[in-house]
PLY file of the C-alpha trace (Angstrom):
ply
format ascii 1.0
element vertex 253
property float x
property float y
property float z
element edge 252
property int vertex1
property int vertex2
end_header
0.00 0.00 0.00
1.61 3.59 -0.93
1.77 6.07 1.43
-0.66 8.97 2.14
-0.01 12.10 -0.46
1.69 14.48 2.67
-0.19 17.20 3.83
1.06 20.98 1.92
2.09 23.62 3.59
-0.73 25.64 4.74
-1.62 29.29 5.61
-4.81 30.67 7.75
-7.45 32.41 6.51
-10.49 34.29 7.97
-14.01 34.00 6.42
-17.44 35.32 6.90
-16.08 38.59 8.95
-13.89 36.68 11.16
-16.14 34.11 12.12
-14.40 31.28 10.04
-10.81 30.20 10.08
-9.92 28.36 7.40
-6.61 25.98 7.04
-5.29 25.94 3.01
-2.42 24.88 0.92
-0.15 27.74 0.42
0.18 27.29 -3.11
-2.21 25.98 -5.70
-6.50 26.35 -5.35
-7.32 28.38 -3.03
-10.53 29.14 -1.61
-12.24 32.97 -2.03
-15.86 34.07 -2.69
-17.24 31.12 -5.05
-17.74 28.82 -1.82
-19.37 31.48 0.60
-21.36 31.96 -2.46
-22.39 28.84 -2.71
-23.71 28.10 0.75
-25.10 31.51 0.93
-27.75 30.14 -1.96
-28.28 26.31 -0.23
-31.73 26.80 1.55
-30.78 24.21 4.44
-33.01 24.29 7.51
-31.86 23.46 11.14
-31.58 19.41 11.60
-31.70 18.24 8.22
-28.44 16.89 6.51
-26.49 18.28 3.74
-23.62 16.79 1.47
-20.69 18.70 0.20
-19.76 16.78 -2.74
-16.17 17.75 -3.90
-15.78 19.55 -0.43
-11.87 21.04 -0.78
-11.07 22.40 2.37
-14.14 22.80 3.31
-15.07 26.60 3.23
-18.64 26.05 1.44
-19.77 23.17 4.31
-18.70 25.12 6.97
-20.11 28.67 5.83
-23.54 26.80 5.84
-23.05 25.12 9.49
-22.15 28.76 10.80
-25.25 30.14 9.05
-27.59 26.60 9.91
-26.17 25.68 12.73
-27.92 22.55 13.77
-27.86 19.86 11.11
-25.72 16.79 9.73
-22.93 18.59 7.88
-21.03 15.52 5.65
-18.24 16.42 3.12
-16.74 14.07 0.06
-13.63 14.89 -1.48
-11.40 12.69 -3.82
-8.02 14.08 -2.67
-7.12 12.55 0.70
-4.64 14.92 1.67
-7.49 17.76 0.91
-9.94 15.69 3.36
-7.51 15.69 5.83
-7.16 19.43 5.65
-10.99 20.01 5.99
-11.21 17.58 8.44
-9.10 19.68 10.33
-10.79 22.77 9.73
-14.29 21.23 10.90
-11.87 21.25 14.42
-10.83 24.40 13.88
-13.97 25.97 13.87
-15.52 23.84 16.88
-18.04 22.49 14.22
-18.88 18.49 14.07
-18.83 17.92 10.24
-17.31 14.28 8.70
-15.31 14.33 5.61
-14.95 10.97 3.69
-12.17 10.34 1.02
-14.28 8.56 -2.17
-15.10 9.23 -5.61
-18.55 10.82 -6.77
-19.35 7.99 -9.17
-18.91 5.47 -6.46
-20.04 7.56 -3.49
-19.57 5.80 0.05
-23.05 7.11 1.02
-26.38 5.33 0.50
-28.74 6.47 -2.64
-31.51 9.17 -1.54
-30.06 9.38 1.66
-29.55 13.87 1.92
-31.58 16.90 2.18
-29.32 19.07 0.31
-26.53 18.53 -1.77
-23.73 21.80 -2.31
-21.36 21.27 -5.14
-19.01 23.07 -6.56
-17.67 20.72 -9.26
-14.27 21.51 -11.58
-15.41 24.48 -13.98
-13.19 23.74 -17.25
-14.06 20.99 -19.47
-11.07 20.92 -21.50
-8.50 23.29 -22.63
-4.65 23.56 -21.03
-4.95 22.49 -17.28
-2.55 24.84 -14.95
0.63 24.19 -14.17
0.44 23.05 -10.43
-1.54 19.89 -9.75
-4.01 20.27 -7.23
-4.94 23.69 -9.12
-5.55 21.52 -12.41
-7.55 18.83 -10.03
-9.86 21.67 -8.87
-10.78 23.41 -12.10
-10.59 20.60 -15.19
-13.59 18.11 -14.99
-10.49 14.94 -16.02
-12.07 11.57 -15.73
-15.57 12.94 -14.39
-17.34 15.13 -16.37
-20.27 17.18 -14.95
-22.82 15.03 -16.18
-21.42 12.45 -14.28
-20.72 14.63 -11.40
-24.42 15.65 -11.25
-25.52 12.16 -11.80
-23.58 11.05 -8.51
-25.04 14.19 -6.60
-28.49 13.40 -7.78
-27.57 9.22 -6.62
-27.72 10.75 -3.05
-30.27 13.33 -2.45
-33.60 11.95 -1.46
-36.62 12.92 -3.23
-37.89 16.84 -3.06
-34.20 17.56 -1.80
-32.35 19.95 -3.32
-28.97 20.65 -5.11
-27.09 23.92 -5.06
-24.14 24.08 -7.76
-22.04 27.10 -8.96
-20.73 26.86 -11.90
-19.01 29.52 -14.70
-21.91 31.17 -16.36
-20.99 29.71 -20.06
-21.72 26.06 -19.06
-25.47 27.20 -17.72
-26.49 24.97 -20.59
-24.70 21.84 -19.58
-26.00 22.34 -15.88
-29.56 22.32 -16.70
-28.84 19.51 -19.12
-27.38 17.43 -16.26
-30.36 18.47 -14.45
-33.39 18.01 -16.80
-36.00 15.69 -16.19
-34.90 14.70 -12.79
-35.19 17.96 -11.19
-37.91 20.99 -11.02
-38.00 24.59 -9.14
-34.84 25.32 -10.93
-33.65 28.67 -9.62
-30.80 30.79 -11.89
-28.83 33.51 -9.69
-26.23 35.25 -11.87
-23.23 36.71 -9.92
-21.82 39.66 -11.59
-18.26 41.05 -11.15
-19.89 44.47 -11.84
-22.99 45.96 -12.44
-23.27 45.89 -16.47
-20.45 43.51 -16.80
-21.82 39.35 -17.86
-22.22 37.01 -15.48
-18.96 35.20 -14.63
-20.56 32.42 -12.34
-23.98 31.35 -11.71
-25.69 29.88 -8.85
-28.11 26.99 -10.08
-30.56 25.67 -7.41
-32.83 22.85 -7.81
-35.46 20.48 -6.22
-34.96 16.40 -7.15
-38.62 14.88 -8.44
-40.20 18.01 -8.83
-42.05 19.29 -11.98
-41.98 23.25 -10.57
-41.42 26.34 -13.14
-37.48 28.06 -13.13
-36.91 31.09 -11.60
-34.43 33.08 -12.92
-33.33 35.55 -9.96
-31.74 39.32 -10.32
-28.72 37.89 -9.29
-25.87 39.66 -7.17
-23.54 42.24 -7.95
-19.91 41.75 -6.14
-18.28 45.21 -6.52
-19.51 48.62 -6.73
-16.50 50.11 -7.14
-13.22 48.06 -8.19
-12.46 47.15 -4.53
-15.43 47.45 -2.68
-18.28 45.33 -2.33
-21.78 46.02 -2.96
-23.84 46.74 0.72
-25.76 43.59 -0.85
-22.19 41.42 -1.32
-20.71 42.50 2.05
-24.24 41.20 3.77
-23.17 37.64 1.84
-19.45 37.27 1.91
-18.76 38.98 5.58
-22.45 38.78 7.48
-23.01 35.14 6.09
-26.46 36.22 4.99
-28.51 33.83 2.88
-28.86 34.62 -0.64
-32.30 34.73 -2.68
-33.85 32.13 0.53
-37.55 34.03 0.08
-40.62 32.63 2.00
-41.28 30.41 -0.85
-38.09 28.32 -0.91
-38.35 27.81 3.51
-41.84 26.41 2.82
-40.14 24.00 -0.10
-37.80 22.70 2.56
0 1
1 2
2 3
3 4
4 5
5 6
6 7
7 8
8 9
9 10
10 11
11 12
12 13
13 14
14 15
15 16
16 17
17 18
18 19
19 20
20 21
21 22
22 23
23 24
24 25
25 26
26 27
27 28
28 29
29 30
30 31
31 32
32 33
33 34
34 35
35 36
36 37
37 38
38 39
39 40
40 41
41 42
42 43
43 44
44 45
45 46
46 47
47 48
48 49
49 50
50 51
51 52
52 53
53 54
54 55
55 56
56 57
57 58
58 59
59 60
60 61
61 62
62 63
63 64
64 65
65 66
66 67
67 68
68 69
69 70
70 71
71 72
72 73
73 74
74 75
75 76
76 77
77 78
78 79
79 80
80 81
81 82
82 83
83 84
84 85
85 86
86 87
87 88
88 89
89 90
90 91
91 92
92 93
93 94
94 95
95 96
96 97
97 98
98 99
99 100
100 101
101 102
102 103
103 104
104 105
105 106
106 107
107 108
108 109
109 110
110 111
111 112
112 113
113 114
114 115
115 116
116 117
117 118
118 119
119 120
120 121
121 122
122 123
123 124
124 125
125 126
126 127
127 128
128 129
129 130
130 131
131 132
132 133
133 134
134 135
135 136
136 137
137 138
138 139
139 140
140 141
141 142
142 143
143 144
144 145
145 146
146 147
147 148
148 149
149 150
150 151
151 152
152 153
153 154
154 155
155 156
156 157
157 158
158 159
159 160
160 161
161 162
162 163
163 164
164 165
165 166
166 167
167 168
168 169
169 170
170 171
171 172
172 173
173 174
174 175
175 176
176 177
177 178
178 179
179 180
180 181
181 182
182 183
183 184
184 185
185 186
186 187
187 188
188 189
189 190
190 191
191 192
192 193
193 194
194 195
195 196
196 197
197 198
198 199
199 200
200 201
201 202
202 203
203 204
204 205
205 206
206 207
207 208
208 209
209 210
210 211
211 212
212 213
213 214
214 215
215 216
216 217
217 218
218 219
219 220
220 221
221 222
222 223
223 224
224 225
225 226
226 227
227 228
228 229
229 230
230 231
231 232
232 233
233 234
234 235
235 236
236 237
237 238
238 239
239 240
240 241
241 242
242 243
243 244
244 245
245 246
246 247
247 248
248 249
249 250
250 251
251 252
């Protein structure tokens, strides 16, 4: 048996205001706004469970427990020495999350068996990957392409749960595809650089076994001004607000 990829060297970070620490490998991906992002749009009530799938370091699992609080907070990520990290960032942060090494085509979880899954699967589909290794792991889809990716999300959420993915803005098309006829209440959220600019990313939300019309949302604007966020961004990214969670989506849940 070969031995355990070691563990990089690793710098602290501080999320959410403050109110998160968060553990990552000095070089290579790195965790920023996409994650907070991405739990900010997961409409996750106290006590249910959700499912990270592709979890990194964590950032996006443990944005939603500091926002939830009381629930079943799981993580999955293929990378061992990655797991290991948020592992040790679910310690960090005094939160009781579990983080399981495994692949999403051959998930070590039982079939229906989540409320929500979060997923913030590799954006590029092809092209040159980058240099450093974990980087190219993070962002180029390799042997899993999203369709599979969604397919092994979809294997675990139980019926009327939902999935929250963010994804660049130009592969919109091949999210829905990966979503149609197994999902309804599709919700659309672009997230805009700056006001006037095109999307970048988009938030896609949706509900497994439904047959509910898409919403597509205003979306959120990051900057007003080339370093500042928007009042609406800084209520997201340092408050840990939800993001487009109306009345409507709570009674879903």
């Amino acid at each position: 048996m070969s031995p355990p990829p070691p563990i990089p060297d690793l710098t602290e970070d501080r999320m959410l205001g403050g109110r998160l620490r968060l553990m990552q490998p000095a070089s290579g991906y790195r965790a920023a706004v996409d994650p907070i992002l991405l739990a900010a749009a997961c409409p996750m009530m106290a006590g249910q469970t959700v499912l990270d799938v592709g979890v990194g370091t964590g950032a996006a699992l443990l944005a939603l427990a500091r926002r939830v609080g009381r629930g079943r907070f799981l993580g999955l990520e293929v990378r061992p020495e990655i797991a290991a990290i948020a592992h040790r960032n679910a310690v960090l942060n005094e939160i009781a999350a579990e983080v399981v090494t495994g692949d999403v085509r051959r998930p070590p979880f039982p079939p229906d068996s989540v409320d929500h899954v979060l997923t913030n699967p590799p954006y590029a589909a092809g092209g040159t990957p980058p240099p450093d290794p974990a980087k190219a792991t993070a962002h180029m889809e390799g042997d899993v392409d999203l369709k599979d990716w969604l397919r092994g999300c979809l294997y675990l959420l139980r019926a009327r749960g939902w999935i929250t993915i963010i994804q660049r803005a130009d592969r919109v098309d091949d999210v829905i595809a990966g979503l149609a006829g197994r999902c309804g209440a599709v919700s659309i959220i672009p997230i805009w650089s700056h006001a006037g600019d095109p999307a970048r990313r988009v938030i896609v939300r949706a509900r497994k076994g439904v047959r509910s019309p898409a919403t597509l949302h205003a979306g959120l604007v990051l900057h007003g001004t080339e370093t500042k966020y928007t009042d609406a961004a800084e209520a997201v990214l340092r408050e840990g607000a939800a993001l487009f969670l109306d009345a409507t989506d709570r009674r879903r849940s």
